[in-house]
C-alpha positions in Angstrom: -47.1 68.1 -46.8 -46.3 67.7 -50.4 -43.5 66.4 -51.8 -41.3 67.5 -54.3 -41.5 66.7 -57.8 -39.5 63.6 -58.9 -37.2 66.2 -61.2 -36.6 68.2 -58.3 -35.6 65.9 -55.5 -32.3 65.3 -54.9 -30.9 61.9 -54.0 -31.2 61.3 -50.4 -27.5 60.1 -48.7 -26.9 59.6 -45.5 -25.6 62.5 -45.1 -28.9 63.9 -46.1 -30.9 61.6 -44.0 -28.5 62.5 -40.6 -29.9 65.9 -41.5 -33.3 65.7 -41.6 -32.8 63.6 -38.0 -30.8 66.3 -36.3 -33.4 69.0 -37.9 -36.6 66.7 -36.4 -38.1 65.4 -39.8 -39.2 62.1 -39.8 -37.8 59.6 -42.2 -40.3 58.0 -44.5 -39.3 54.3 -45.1 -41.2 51.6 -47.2 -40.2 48.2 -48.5 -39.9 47.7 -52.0 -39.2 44.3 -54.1 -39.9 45.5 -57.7 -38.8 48.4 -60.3 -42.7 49.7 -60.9 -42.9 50.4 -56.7 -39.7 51.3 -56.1 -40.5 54.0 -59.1 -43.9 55.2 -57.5 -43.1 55.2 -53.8 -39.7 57.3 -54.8 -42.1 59.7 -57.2 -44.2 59.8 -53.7 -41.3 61.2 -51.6 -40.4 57.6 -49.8 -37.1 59.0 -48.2 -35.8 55.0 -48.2 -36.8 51.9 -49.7 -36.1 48.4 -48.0 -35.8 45.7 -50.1 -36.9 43.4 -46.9 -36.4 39.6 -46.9 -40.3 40.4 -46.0 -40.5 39.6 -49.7 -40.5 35.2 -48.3 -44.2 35.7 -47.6 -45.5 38.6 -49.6 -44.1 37.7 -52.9 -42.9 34.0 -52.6 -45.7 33.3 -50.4 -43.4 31.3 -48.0 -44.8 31.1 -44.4 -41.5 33.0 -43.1 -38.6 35.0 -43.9 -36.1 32.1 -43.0 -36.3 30.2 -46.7 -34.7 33.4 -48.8 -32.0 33.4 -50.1 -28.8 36.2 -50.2 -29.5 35.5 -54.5 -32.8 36.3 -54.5 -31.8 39.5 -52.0 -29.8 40.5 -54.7 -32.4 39.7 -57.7 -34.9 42.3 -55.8 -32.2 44.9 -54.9 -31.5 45.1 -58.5 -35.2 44.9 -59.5 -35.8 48.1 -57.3 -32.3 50.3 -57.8 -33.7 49.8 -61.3 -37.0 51.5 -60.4 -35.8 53.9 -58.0 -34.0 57.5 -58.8 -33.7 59.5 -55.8 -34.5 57.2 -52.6 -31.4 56.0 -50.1 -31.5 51.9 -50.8 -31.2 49.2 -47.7 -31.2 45.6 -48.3 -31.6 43.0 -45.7 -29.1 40.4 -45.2 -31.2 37.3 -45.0 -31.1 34.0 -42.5 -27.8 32.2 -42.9 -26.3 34.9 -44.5 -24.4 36.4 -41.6 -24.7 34.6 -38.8 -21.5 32.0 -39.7 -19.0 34.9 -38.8 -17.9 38.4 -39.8 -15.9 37.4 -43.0 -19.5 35.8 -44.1 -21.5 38.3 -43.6 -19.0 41.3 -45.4 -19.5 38.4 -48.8 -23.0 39.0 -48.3 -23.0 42.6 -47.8 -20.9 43.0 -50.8 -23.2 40.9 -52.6 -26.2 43.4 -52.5 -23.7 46.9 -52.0 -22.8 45.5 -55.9 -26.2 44.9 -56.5 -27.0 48.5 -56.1 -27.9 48.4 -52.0 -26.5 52.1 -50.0 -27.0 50.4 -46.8 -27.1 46.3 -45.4 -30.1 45.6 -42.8 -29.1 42.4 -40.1 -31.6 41.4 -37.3 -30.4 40.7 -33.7 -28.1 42.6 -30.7 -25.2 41.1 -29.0 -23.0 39.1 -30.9 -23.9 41.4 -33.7 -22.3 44.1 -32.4 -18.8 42.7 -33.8 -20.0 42.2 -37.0 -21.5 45.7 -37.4 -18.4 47.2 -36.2 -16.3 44.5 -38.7 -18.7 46.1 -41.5 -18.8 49.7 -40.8 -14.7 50.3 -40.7 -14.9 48.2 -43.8 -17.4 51.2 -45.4 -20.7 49.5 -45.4 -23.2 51.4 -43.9 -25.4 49.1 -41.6 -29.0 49.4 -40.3 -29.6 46.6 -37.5 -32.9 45.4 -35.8 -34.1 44.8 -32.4 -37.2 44.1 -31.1 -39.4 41.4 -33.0 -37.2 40.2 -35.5 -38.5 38.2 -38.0 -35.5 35.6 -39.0 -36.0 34.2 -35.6 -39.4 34.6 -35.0 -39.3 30.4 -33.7 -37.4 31.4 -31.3 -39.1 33.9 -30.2 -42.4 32.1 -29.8 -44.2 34.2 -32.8 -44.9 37.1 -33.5 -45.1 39.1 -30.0 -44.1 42.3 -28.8 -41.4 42.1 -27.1 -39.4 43.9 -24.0 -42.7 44.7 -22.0 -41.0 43.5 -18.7 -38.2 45.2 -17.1 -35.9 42.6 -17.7 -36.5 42.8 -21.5 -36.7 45.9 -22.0 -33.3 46.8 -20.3 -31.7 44.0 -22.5 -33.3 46.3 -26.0 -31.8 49.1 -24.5 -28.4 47.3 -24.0 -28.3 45.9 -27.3 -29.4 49.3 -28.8 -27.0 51.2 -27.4 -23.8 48.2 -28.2 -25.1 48.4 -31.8 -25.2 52.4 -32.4 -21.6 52.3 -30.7 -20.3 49.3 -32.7 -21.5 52.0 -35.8 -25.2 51.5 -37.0 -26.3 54.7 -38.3 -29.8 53.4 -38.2 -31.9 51.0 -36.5 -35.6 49.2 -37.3 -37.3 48.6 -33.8 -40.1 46.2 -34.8 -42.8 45.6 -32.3 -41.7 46.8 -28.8 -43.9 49.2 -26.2 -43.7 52.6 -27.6 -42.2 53.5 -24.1 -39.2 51.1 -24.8 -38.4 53.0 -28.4 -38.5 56.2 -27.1 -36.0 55.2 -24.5 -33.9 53.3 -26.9 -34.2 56.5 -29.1 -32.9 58.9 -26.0 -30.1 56.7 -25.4 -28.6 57.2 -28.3 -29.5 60.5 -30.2 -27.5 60.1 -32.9 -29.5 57.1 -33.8 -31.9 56.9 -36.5 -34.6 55.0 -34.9 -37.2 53.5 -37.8 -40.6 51.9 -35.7 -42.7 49.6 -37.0 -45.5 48.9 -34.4 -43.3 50.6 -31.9 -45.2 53.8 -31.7 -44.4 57.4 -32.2 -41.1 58.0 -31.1 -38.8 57.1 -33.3 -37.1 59.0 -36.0 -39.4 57.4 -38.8 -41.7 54.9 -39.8 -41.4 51.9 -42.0 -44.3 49.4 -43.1 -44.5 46.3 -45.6 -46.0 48.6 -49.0 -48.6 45.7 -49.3 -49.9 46.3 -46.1 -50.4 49.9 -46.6 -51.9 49.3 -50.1 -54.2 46.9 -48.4 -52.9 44.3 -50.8 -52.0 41.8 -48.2 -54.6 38.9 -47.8 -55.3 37.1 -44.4 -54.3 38.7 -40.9 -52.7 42.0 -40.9 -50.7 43.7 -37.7 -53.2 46.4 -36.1 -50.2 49.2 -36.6 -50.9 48.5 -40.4 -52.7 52.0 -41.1 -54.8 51.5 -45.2 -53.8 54.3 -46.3 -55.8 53.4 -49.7 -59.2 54.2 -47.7 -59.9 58.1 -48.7 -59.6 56.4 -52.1 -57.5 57.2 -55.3 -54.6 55.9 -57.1 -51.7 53.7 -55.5 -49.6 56.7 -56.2 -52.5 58.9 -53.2 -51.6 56.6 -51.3 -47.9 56.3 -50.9 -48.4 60.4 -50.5 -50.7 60.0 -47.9 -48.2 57.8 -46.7 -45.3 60.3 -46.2 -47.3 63.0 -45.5 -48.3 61.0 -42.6 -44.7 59.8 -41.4 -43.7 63.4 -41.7 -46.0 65.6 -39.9 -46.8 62.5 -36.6 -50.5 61.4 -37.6 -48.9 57.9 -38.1 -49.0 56.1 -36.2 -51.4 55.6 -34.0 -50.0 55.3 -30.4 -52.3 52.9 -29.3 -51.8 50.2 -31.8 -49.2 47.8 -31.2 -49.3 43.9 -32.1 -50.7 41.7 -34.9 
């Protein structure tokens, strides 16, 4: 599938993105921490670009996301909305940035909204619900995450799939289905059985599931643009497809990318973990 040419695609909105859910098109969903990617994945047809607090290890080269900062979330979102023409724009709210209370965490949301961010990302179900409902009526649109989530990966032992009992993976759906009804319009499951997603994704239909390492079924795909590009040095996750391998420029890639996302050849099914 080809995309259209940067001139003729129109910017993507929510609106636009609820569309393409309802109508069965997978979302395409990358990070993004610079102008000169967010320009080229956007040019590629990346329906959304994630400025993820990812960013700690792959530019900072921090051994976690925990040490970023909400400024340096902001530095990046406006770094990419200055690269980016067309794509719909989510920034993650980092550790610490959110977790002291709802009145927090809509100061940190309207930190990156100025900054040029469409949409806040915040990790973690239960208590979160109140926040994301605190945001929402308050006219920030809010993507949560369940499943693996990074900011408390200590925790959670490391990084390890998680829900693959019966007891966990009722708790996912739970969570899921508080958030989507507190008013998250869209959701990152990040390393969960694929079984678990697609239940999480039934649940709640309205939902724009995004899976990373969480199979096919989901509503679209996201992965850390340095692991795609084969960038990333030391241990990747096994879901991380190199899409630089039939060779070309970074810009092949990204389009072999989407094309993927869009018509189901990614991901593979059978790869889960790191």
């Amino acid at each position: 599938m080809s995309s259209p040419a940067p001139a003729e695609r129109k910017p993507v909105t929510l609106h636009r993105l609820r569309q393409m859910h309802e109508a069965g098109e997978k979302i395409a969903m990358l990070t993004a921490y610079d102008a000169t990617f967010a320009r080229l994945a956007d040019e590629a047809g990346v329906d959304c670009l994630l400025i993820g607090d990812s960013l700690g290890m792959v530019v900072q080269g921090q051994p976690s996301t925990v040490p970023v900062t909400l400024d340096e979330m902001a530095y990046h979102t406006r770094c990419v909305v200055r690269g980016n023409r067309s794509a719909w724009v989510i920034a993650d709210l980092p550790f610490a940035s959110y977790q002291e209370g709802r009145e927090q965490a809509m100061r940190s949301s309207a930190a990156l909204m100025q900054a040029g961010a469409h949409m806040v990302k915040l990790e973690g179900g239960g208590w979160t619900a109140e926040t994301v409902h605190f945001l929402t009526e308050r006219g920030v649109p809010v993507c949560a995450h369940l499943g693996l989530t990074p900011q408390s990966v200590h925790a959670l032992g490391g990084y390890r799939i998680q829900g693959r009992d019966e007891a966990g993976a009722a708790m996912l759906r739970r969570h899921a289905t508080e958030l989507a009804q507190a008013g998250a319009a869209m959701m990152v499951l990040e390393l969960m059985p694929s079984s678990v997603a697609a239940q999480v994704q039934a649940d709640n239909p309205g939902l724009m599931t995004i899976g990373i390492g969480a199979g096919k079924g989901t509503a679209g795909q996201v992965l850390v643009c340095y692991d795609m590009l084969r960038l990333t040095r030391g241990r990747l996750p096994r879901f991380a497809r190199d899409f630089t391998a039939e060779g070309g420029s970074a810009e092949d890639a990204l389009r072999r990318y989407v094309a993927a996302v869009k018509d189901g050849s990614f991901p593979d099914e059978a790869l889960h973990g790191y």
